[in-house]
N, C-alpha and C positions, 0 to 999 in steps of 0.2 A: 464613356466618360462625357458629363455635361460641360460648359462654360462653367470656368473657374477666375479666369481672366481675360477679361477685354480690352484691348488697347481702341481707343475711340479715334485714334489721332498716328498716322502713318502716312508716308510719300511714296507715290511711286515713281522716283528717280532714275526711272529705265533708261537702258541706251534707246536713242530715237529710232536705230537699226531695227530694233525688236516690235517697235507698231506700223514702220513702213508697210509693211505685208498687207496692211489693210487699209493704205491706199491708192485710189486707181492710179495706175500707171503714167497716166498723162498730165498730172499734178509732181510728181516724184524728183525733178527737175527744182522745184519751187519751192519744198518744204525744209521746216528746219534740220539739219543734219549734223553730224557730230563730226570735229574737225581737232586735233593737234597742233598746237602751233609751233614754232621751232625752238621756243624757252622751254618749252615743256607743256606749255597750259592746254587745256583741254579745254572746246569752246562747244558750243551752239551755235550755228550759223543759219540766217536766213537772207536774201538778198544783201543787203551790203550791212547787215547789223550783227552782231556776235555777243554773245555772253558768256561769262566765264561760269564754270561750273567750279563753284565758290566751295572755300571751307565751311562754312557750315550744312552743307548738302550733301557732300559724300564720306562724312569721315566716321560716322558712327561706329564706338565701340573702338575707336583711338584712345590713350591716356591724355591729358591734359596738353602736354609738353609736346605732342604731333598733333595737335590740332594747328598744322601748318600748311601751306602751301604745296609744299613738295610730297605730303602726305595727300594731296587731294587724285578724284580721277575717275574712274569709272572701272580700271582693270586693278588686279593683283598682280602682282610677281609673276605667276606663275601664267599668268593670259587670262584669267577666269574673272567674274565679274565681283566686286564687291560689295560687302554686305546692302541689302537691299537694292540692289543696281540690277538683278537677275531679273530672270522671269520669274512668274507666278509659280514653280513649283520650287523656286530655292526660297522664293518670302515665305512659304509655309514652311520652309522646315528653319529658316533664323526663327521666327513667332516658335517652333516648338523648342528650339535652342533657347530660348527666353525665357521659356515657361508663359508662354501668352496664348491663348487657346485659336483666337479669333482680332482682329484687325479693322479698322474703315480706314479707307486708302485715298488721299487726295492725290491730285496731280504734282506734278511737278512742281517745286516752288516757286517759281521763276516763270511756269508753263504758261497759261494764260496772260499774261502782261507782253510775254516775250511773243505769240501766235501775233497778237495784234499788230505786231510792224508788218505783217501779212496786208492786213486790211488800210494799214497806211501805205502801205506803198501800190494800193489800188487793186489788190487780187484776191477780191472776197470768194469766187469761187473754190482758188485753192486752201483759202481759210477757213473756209464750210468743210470742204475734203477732210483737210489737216481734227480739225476738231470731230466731224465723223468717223474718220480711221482712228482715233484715239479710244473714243468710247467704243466702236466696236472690238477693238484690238485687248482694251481693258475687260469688259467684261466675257466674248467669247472664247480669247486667249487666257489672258492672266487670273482673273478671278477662278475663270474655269478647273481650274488644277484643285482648287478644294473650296467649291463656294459656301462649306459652312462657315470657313475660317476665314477667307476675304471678301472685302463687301467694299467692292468699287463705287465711289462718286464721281459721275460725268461731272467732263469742262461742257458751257453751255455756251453757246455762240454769243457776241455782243453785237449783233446786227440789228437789233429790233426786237418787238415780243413776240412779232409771229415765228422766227427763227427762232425765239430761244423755246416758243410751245409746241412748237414741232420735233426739234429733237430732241426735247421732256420725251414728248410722245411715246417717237421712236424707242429711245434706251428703255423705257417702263416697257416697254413692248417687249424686248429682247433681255428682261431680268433686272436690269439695272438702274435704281428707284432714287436711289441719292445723288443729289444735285449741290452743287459746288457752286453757289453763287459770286462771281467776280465782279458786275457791276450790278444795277438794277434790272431789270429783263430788258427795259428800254433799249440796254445797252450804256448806259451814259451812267454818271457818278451822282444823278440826281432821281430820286422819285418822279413816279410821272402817271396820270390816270390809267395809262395807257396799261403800264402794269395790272391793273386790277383781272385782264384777258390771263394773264397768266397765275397770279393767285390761283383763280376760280381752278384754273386747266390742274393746277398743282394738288387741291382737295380732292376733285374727282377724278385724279391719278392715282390717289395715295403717293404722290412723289414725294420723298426727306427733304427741306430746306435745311443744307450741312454747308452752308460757307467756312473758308478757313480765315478764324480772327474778325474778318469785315467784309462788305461788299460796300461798291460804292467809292471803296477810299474814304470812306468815312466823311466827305463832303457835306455839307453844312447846308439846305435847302435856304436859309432866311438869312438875313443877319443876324448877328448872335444877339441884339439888341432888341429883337421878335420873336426868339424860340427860346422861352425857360430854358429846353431841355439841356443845348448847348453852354449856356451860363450855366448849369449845374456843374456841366464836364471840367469847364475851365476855373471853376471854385473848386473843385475836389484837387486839383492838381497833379491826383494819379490816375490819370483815365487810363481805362484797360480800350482794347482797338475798338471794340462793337459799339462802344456809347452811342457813338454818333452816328451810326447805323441804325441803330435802336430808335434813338430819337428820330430821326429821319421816319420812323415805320409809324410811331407811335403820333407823332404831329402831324402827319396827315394822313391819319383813321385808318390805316390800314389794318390796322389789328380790331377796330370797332366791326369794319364791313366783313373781317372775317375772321369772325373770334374762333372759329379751328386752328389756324395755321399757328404752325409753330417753326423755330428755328434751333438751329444746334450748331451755334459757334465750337469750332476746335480751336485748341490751341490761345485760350484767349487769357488762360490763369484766372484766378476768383476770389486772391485773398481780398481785393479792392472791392472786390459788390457789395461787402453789406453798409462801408459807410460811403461808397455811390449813390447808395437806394436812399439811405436815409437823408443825406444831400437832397437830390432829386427831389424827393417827396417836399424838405422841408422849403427847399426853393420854390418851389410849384404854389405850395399852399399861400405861400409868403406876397405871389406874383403874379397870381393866373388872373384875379380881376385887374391888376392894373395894366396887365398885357392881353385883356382880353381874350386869355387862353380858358376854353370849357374842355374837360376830359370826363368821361362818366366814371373812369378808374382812378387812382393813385397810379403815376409811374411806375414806381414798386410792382404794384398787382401788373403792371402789363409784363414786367419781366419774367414774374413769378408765375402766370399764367403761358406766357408763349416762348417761354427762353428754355433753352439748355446749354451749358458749356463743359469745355475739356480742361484740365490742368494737366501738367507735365511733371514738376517738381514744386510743388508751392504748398507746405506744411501750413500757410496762413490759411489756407482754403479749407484745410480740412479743422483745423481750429475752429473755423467760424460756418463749420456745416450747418448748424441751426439758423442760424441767422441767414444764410443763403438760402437755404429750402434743401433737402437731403435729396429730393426727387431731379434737381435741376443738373448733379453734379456727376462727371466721368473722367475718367484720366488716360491718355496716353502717352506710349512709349514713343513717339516723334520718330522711331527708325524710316529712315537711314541718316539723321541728321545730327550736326554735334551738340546739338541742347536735349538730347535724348540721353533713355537708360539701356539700348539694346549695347551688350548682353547679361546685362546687371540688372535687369528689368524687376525679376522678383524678391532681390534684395533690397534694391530701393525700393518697394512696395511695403519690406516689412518694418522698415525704419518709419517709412508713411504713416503706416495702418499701428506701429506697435499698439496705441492704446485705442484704439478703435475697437467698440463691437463687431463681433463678426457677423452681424447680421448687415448691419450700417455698410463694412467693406463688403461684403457680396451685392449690397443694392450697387453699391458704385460702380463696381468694378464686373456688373453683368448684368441688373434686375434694370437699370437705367439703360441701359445702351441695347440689350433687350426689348424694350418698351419702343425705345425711338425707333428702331430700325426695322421692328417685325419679327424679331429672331425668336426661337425657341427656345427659353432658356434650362430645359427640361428635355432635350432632346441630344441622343447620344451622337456624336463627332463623327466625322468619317475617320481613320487613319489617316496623318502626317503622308503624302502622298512623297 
């Protein structure tokens, strides 16, 4: 059996118990760890900071009415882990419980934001550890269990560009090609030349740029009275997270000095892009001599050229396929989190797709995510291990 369905858009909400294994010992002391506290909540603990491991992160495949508090956690009744909360050979067999063939997996939700109180509280070496033990643990451990069906994205350090082009490196080294971008390579919420060491490293890796939503924080390089791009977002009024990430790429050339690269927002929805684009464009045209702004492209063209994104439930998206570009669009099922469809996944698929060609659904839902990632979409599955 080939791919039939791909979910573009999945977490891996693992216990932190299950990636310790892979690291050194002498860090083990310092990293985040998983903690109960005496109301019941279930945290993330790292030196003196804690997060709660929230309702919307563990409750996938609850009704409505438990999407509550008491409903949240990492265990079952019974001691065993829940849905998406396991290792790598229970995500493969929920995805076949879904009827979902294959998966791309970010981090944690929370994960990346939360490592960083590492680096402020002064212990970058255990935070280089922590985010090395993660990507190795992901792809030799977890992906491992049926790598046709799970396709890990490393977290990438925020230390710098040499840090972040060294462990690119590294995980393209050891299988693992998709990169999760959180801030700019710099490390910081702003563009920086500095970056362009790591573009280059990322073409002549074949590494995925697959942030989830935005990187950056979506931070604003100019004032919004010097960047069109920004004044488009804030006239459109429904900006989707990536705009200003986009913008940020697109006003300083990054996408001119490397017209290969692409990026593949998840989780971003898309009924908003086509009258984003046409904003955009029409602000641009309106304003670039008075702002002194030259682009060789339309706005538009740089999206449609180096963008792809995920949707989750958004019938508007698929509405306005033409007008978005049919090759830009993918869907996932968000498991393990409560804005997902696991394990309704290919019911709400057919509500999706009812009037869709089937040819249009198999581009999305496999000939797209396919293309971005390397896959064969033509090549028969291993067994559900």
């Amino acid at each position: 059996m080939a791919y039939k369905v791909i979910s573009a858009d999945g977490h891996v909400e693992a216990h932190p118990n299950l990636w310790h294994q892979r690291i050194p010992a002498k860090y083990l002391d310092r990293v985040p760890r998983y903690r109960k506290e005496p109301n019941g909540r279930e945290v993330w603990v790292v030196g003196s900071h804690t997060t709660t491991i929230g309702v919307e992160t563990t409750t996938s495949g609850l009704p409505y009415d438990k999407l509550t508090v008491e409903h949240t956690g990492y265990y079952t009744k019974d001691g065993g882990f829940r849905p998406g909360l396991g290792d790598g050979t229970q995500r493969a067999r929920e995805l076949a419980h879904d009827g979902v063939d294959c998966e791309v997996l970010y981090p944690p939700v929370f994960g990346p934001n939360f490592l960083k109180h590492m680096l402020t509280d002064g212990d970058k070496d255990a935070y280089m550890a922590v985010v090395q033990g993660y990507n190795t643990w992901l792809q030799k451990d977890y992906v491992a269990a049926a790598p046709d069906r799970l396709i890990g994205t490393a977290i990438l350090p925020e230390t710098g560009v040499d840090d972040a082009v060294a462990e690119m490196k590294r995980c393209v080294e050891m299988g693992l090609t998709s990169m999760c971008l959180n801030s700019f390579p710099n490390g910081g919420d702003d563009p920086s030349p500095d970056d362009d060491k790591f573009w280059a490293a990322s073409l002549d890796l074949n590494a995925k740029m697959t942030p989830h939503q935005n990187f950056g924080r979506g931070q604003q390089t100019t004032s919004p009275n010097k960047n069109p791009f920004f004044d488009m977002g804030s006239r459109s009024r429904i900006i989707g997270r990536p705009t200003k990430t986009i913008g940020n790429l697109i006003s300083t050339g990054v996408l001119d000095r490397f017209p290969k690269l692409k990026f593949y927002f998840a989780e971003a929805d898309m009924g908003w892009i086509p009258f984003h684009l046409a904003s955009s464009d029409d602000w641009f045209l309106r304003f670039y001599h008075e702002r002194n702004t030259r682009l060789p492209r339309l706005p538009s063209q740089y999206w449609r050229d180096h963008m792809r994104f995920c949707f989750l439930y958004d019938p508007a998206a698929l509405q306005q396929r033409y007008n978005i570009g049919l090759d830009l669009i993918m869907w996932g099922s968000d498991l393990p989190h409560s804005t997902g469809s696991w394990p309704h996944s290919r019911e709400v698929l057919d509500v999706l797709f009812r009037d869709i060609p089937e040819e249009e659904k198999h581009q999305i839902l496999v000939t797209n995510v396919c293309e971005y990632f390397d896959l064969d979409p033509e090549k028969e599955l291993t067994p559900v291990p």
